[in-house]
C-alpha positions as CSV (number, residue, x, y, z in Angstrom):
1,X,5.3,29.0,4.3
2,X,6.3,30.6,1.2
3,X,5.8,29.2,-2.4
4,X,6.3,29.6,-5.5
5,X,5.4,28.4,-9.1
6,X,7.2,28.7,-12.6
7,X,6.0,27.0,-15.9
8,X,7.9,25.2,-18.4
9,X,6.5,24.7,-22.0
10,X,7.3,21.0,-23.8
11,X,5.6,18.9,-25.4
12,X,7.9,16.1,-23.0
13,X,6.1,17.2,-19.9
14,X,5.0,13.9,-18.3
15,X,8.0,12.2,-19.3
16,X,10.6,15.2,-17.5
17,X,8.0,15.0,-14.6
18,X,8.4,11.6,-14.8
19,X,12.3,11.6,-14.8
20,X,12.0,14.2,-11.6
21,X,10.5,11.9,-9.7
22,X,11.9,8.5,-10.1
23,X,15.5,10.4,-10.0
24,X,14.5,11.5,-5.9
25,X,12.5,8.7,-5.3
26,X,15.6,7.1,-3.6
27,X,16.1,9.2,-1.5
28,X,12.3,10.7,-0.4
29,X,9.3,8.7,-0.5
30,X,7.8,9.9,-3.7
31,X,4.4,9.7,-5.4
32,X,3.9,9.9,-9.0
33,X,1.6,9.0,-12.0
34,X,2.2,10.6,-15.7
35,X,0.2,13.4,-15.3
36,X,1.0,14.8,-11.5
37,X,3.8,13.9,-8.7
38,X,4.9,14.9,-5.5
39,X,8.5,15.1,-4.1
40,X,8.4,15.7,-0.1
41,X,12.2,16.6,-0.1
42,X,11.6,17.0,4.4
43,X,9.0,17.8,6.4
44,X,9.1,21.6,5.5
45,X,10.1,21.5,1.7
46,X,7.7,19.6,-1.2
47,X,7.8,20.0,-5.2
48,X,4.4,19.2,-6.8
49,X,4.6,18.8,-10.3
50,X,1.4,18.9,-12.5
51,X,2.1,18.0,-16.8
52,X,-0.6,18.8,-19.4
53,X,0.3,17.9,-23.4
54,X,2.5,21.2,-23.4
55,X,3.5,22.3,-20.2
56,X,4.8,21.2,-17.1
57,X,4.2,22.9,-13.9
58,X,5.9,23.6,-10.9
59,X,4.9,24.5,-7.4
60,X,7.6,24.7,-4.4
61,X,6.8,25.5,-1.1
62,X,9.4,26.0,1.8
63,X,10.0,27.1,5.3
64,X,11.6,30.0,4.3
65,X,12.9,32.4,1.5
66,X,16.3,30.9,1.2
67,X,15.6,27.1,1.0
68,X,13.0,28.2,-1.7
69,X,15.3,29.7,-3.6
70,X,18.1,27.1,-3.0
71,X,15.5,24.3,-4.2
72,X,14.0,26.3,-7.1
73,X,17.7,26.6,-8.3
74,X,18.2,22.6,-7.7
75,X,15.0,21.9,-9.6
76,X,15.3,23.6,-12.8
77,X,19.2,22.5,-12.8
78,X,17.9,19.0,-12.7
79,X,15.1,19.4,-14.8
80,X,17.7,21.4,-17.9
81,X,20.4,17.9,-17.5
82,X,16.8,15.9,-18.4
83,X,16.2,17.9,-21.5
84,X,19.3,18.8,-22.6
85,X,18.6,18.6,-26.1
86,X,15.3,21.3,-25.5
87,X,16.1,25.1,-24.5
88,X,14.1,26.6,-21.7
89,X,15.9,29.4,-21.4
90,X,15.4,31.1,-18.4
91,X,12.5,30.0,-16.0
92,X,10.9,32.4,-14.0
93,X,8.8,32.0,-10.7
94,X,6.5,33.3,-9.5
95,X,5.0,33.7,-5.9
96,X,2.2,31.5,-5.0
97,X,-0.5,32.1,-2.7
């Protein structure tokens, strides 16, 4: 199953992981505390989200190339409409092991 991770540096990271989570927790049964969360988006696609005092990261595994790609895209396009008044710029992932 491939994976990937990307990191984003704020000093909001457990309130953006935070926002992530309670924002699909209608719609997927997710799990969450300030510092860590988990979004199970189906059975073969999951977001784990892990927040330290300055950066938030983000690990994404998926069945397959595309829907990795397709949910990395849907992430950070979230995540950048949460902190609209910080700029990321671009985020880039990485493959995980």
């Amino acid at each position: 199953m491939p994976a990937s991770e990307a990191t984003v540096v704020t000093a909001a990271a457990s309130r953006y992981l935070q926002q992530l989570c309670k924002h699909w927790s209608h719609k997927f049964a997710v799990e969450f505390t300030p510092q860590h969360g988990t979004i199970p988006f189906d059975a073969s696609r999951v977001c784990t989200l892990n927040a330290s005092a300055d950066q938030l990261l983000l690990r994404i595994e998926a069945a397959d190339q595309a829907t990795l790609e397709r949910t990395q895209d849907v992430l950070i396009d979230h995540l950048k409409r949460f902190a609209f008044r910080e700029e990321f710029g671009d985020v880039h992932w990485t493959r995980a092991a």
